[in-house]
C-alpha positions as CSV (number, residue, x, y, z in Angstrom):
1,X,-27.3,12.2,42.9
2,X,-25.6,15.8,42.4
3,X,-26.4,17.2,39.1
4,X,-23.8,19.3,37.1
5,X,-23.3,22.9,37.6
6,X,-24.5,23.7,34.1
7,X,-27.2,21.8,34.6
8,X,-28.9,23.7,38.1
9,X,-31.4,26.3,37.7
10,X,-28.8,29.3,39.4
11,X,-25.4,29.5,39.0
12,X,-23.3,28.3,42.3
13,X,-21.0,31.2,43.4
14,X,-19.4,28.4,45.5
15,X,-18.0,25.8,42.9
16,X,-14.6,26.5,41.4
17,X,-14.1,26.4,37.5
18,X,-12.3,22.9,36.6
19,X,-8.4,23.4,35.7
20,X,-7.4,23.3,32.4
21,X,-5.8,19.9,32.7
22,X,-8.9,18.0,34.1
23,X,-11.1,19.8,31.5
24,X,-8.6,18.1,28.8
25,X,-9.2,14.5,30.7
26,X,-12.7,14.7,30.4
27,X,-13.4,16.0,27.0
28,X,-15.2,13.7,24.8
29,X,-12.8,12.6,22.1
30,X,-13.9,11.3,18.6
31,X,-13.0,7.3,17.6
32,X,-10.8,8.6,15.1
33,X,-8.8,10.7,17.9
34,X,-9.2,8.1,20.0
35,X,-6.8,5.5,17.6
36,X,-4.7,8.6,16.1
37,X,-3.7,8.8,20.4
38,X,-2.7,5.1,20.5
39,X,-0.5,5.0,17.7
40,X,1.7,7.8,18.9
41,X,1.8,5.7,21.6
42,X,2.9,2.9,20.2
43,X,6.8,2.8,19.3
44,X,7.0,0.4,16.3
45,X,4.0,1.9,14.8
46,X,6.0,4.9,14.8
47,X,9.2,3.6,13.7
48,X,7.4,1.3,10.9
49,X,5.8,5.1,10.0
50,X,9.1,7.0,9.5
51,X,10.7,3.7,7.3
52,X,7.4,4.2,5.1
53,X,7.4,7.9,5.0
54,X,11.2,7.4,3.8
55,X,10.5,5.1,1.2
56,X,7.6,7.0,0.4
57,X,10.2,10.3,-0.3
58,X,12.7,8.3,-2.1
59,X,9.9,7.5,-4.7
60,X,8.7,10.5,-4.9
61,X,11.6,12.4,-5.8
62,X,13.8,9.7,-6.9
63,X,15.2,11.4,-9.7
64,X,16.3,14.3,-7.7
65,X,18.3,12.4,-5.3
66,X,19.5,10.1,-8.2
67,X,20.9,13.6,-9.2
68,X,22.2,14.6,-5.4
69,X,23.5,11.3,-5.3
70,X,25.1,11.4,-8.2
71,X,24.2,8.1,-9.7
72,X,21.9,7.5,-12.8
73,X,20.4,4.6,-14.2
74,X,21.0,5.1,-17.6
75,X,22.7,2.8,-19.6
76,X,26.5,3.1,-19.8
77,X,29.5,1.6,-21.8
78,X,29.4,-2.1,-20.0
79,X,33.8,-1.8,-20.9
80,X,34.1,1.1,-18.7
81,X,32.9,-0.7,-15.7
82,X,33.1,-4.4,-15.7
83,X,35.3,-7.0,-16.8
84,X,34.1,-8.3,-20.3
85,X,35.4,-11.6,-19.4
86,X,33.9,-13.0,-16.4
87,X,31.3,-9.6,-16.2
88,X,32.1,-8.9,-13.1
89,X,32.8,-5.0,-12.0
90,X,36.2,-3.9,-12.2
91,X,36.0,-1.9,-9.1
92,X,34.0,-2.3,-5.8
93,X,32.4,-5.2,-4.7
94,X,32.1,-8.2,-5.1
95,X,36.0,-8.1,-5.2
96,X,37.2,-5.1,-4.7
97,X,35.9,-2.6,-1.7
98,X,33.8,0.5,-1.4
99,X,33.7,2.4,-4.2
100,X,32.3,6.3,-3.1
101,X,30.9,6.9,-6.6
102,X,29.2,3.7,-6.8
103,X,28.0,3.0,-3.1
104,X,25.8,-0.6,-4.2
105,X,28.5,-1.2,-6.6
106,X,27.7,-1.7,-10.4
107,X,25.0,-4.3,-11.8
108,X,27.4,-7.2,-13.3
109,X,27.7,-7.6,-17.1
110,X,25.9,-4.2,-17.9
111,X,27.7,-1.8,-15.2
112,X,24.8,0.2,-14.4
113,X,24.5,1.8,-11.0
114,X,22.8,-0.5,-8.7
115,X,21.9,2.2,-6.4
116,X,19.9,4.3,-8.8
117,X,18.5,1.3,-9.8
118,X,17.6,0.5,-6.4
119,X,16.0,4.3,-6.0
120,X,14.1,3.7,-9.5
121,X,12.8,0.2,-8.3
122,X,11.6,1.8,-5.2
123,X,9.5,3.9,-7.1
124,X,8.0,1.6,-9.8
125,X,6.9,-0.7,-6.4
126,X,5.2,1.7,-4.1
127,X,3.6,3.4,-7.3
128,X,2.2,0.3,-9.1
129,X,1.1,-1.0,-4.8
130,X,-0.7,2.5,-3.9
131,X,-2.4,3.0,-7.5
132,X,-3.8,-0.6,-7.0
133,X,-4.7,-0.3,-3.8
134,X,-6.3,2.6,-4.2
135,X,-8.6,1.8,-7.2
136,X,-9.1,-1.7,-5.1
137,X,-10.2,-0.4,-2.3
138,X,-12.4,2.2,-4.3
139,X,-13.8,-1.2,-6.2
140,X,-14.7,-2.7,-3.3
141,X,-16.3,-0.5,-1.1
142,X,-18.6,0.4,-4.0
143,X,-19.7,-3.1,-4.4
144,X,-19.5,-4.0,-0.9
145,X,-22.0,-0.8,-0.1
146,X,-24.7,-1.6,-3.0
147,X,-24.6,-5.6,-1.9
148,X,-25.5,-4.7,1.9
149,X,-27.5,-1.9,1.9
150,X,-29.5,-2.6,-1.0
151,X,-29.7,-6.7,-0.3
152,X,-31.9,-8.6,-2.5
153,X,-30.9,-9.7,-6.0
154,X,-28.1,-6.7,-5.8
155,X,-26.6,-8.7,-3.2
156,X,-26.9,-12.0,-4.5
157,X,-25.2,-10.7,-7.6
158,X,-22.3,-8.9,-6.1
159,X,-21.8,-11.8,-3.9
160,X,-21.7,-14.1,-6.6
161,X,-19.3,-12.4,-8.6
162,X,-17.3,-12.0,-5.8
163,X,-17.3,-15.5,-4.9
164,X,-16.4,-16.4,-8.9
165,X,-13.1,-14.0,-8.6
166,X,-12.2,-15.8,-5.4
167,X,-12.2,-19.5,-7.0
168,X,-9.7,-17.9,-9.5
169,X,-6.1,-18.5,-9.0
170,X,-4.3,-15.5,-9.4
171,X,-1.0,-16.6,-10.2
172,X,-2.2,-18.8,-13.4
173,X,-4.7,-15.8,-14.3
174,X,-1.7,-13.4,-14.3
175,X,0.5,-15.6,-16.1
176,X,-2.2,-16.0,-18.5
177,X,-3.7,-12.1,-18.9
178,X,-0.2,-10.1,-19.1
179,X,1.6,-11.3,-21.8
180,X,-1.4,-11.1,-23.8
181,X,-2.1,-7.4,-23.2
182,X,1.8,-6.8,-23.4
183,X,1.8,-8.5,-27.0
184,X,-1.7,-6.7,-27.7
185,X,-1.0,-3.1,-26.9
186,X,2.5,-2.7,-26.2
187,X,3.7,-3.0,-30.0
188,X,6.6,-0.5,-29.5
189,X,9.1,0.0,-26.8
190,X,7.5,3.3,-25.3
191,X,4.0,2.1,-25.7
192,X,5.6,-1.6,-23.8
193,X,6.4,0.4,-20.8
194,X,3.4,2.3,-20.6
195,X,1.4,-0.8,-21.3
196,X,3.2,-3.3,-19.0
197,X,2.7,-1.2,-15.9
198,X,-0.9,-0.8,-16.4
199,X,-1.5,-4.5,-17.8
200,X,-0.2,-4.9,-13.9
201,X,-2.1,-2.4,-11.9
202,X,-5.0,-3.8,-14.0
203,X,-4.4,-7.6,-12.8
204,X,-3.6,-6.8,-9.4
205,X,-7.0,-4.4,-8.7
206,X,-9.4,-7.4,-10.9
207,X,-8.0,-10.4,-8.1
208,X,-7.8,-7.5,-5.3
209,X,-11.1,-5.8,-4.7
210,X,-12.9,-9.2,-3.0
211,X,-12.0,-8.7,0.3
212,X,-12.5,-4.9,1.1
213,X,-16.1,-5.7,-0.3
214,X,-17.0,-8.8,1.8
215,X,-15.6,-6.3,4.7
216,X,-17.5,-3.4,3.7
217,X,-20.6,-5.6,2.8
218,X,-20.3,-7.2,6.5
219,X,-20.6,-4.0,8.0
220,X,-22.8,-2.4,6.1
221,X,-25.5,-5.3,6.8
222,X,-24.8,-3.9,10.7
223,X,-25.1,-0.2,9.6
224,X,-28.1,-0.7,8.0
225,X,-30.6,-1.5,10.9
226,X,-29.3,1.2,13.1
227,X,-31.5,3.8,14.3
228,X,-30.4,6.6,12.2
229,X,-30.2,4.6,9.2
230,X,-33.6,3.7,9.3
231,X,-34.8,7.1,10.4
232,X,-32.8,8.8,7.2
233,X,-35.1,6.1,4.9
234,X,-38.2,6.6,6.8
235,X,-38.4,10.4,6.2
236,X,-37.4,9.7,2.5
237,X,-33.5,10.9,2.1
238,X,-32.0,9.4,-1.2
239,X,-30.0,5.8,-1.6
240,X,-27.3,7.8,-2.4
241,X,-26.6,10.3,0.4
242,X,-27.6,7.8,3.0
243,X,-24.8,5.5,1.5
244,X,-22.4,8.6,1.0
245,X,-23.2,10.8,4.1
246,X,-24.6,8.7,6.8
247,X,-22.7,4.9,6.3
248,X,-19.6,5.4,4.6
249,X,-18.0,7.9,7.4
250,X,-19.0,4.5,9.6
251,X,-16.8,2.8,7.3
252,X,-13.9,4.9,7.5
253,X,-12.0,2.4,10.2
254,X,-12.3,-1.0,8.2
255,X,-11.5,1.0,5.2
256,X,-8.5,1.9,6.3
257,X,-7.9,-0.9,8.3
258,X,-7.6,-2.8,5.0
259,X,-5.9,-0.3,2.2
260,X,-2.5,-0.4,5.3
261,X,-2.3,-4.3,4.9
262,X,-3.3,-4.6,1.5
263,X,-0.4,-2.5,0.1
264,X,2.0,-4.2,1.2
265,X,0.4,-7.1,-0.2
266,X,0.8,-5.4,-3.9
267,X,4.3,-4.4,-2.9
268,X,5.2,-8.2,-2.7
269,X,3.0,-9.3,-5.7
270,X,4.4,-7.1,-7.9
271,X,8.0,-8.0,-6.8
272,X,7.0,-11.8,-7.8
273,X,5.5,-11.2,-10.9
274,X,8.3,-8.9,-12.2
275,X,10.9,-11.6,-10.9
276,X,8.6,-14.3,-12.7
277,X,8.8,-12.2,-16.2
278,X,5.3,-11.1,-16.1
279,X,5.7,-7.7,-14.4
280,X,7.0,-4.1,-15.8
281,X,9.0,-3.8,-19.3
282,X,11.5,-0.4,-19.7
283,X,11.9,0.7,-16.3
284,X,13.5,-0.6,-13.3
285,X,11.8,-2.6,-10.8
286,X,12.9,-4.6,-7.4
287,X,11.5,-7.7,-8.9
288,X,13.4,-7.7,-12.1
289,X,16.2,-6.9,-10.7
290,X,16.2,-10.2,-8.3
291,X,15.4,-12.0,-11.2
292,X,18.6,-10.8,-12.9
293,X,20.6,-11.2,-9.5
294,X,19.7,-14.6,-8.9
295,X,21.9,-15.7,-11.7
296,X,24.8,-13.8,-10.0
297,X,23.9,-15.8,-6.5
298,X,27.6,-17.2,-6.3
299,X,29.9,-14.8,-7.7
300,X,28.2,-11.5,-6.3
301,X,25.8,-11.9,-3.8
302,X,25.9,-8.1,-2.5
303,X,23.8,-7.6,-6.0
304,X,20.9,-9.7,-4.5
305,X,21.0,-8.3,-1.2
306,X,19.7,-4.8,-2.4
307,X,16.4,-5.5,-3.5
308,X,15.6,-8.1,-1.5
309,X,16.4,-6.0,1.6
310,X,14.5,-2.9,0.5
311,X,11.8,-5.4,-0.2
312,X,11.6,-6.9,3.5
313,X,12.1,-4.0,5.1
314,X,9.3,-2.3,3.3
315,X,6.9,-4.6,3.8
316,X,7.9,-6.0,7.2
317,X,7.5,-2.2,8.1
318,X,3.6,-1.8,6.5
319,X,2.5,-5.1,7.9
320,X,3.6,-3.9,11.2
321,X,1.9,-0.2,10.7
322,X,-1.3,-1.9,9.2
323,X,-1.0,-4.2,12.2
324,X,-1.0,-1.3,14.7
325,X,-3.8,0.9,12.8
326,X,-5.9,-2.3,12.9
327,X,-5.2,-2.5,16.6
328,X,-5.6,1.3,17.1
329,X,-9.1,1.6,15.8
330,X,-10.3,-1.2,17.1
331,X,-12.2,-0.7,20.2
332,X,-11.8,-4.2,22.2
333,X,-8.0,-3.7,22.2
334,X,-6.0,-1.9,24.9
335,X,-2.5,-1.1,23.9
């Protein structure tokens, strides 16, 4: 067996340096490198990334391009706009053709801009999705940590009360929990906005932190008998920076893994509890607005169509991104 050049005694004056290229090839490359290589590889991860990024802009500066666009959401004489009669918009669809200033057309009965109400609903959706997510997935990875490193009653405890949320049906517990803090807190219209939005983030992060911890917990109870784990207890480092320093960057593919197909999970919850009556009050939101549309099935379908479109495609395109980072950082998979 031929050892290494670096490794003999005396330099070999006969052995050529390695070329660039070959020294790239064999360059030890981190997991996370690893998966961030495989999905630029992969062509619907990429194209579900640009859709996402592009909803992500449109919520983030929606009001600008409401103002680009030209288009506001405001409310606006209903005369000017529709036909008091049946309530249908005077021009553009559903009867008339493409109107420039108006490129969704007017919502029927009120003629407000459907477009900047689709912009605004855009923005109340992935807002309400990534703030739950995010405190979720901060919930459970906290619990899930304590409950497998620590074990014992800590574990039994967390795991109980995990198992207790889980038996809860979230749909009844929702319709139950938000009009209550709606009619609690949100005694005035500015306070009912306010209120209603974080009535929701609140219910959707109580009946959506079980799973990242039973992940997290799973793999922690694998962490914790590794080698340097029980090396970092046995020469007396503290709970905490063994939890924070030496298992949670092992945690950093599951936990990802799970806040890309849990978001657009909250994307579609909150579209069905706004359509149900249950979600956000004084702002515009995909699920309201299909609730309004539904009505309007028959006469003007083109003012469904909008929100239920953005909603597909947006969560079509996550599922399929969360789909592909799952696949990318798993090590059994060769795409």
């Amino acid at each position: 067996m031929t050892l290494p050049v670096q490794e003999l005694g005396t330099a070999s004056q006969d052995v050529a340096p390695l070329p660039d290229a070959e020294r790239k090839k064999i360059a030890g490359r981190s997991p996370t490198r690893i998966a961030l290589d495989r999905l630029r590889k992969d062509k619907i991860a990429v194209a579900c990334f640009v859709i996402v990024v592009l909803f992500t802009i449109i919520a983030l500066f929606a009001d600008q391009i409401c103002d680009l666009l030209g288009v506001s959401a405001d409310t606006v004489r209903a005369s000017e706009f529709v036909d008091l009669a049946s309530g249908l918009p005077l021009e553009g669809p559903p009867n008339g053709g493409f109107d420039p200033n108006h490129p969704l057309g007017v919502a029927p009965g009120t003629g407000t801009d459907n477009l900047a109400v689709w912009i605004e609903g855009c923005r109340t959706s992935l807002w309400l999705a990534t703030i739950s997510a995010v405190l979720s997935t901060i919930i459970g990875v906290t619990l899930g940590l304590l409950a497998g490193f620590l074990g014992g009653v800590v574990d039994t405890i967390i795991s109980f009360v995990t198992d207790l949320f889980l038996t809860f049906p979230f749909l009844v517990a929702a319709l139950a929990i938000a009009p209550i803090l709606n009619e609690r807190f949100g005694t005035e219209p500015e306070k009912l906005r306010t209120v209603s939005f974080w009535s929701l983030v609140a219910i959707l992060v109580i009946f959506g932190w079980m799973g990242v911890a039973r992940l997290v917990r799973g793999e922690v109870l694998s962490l914790r008998e590794r080698e340097f784990v029980k090396a970092a207890r046995v020469i007396g480092v503290p709970t905490r920076r063994i939890l924070v320093k030496e298992m949670l960057p092992n945690l950093i593919a599951p936990i990802v893994v799970s806040f890309s197909l849990g978001l657009p999970a909250y994307v579609a919850a909150e579209a069905g509890l706004s359509y149900l009556g249950i979600g956000v009050f004084g702002r515009e939101s995909w699920g309201r607005t299909i609730n309004t549309a539904t009505n309007w099935w028959d006469l003007y379908p083109q003012f469904l169509l909008a929100p239920v479109i953005g909603i597909a495609v947006l969560v079509v395109a996550l599922n399929l991104l969360g789909d592909a980072i799952r696949d990318a950082f798993d090590p059994k998979t060769r795409r």
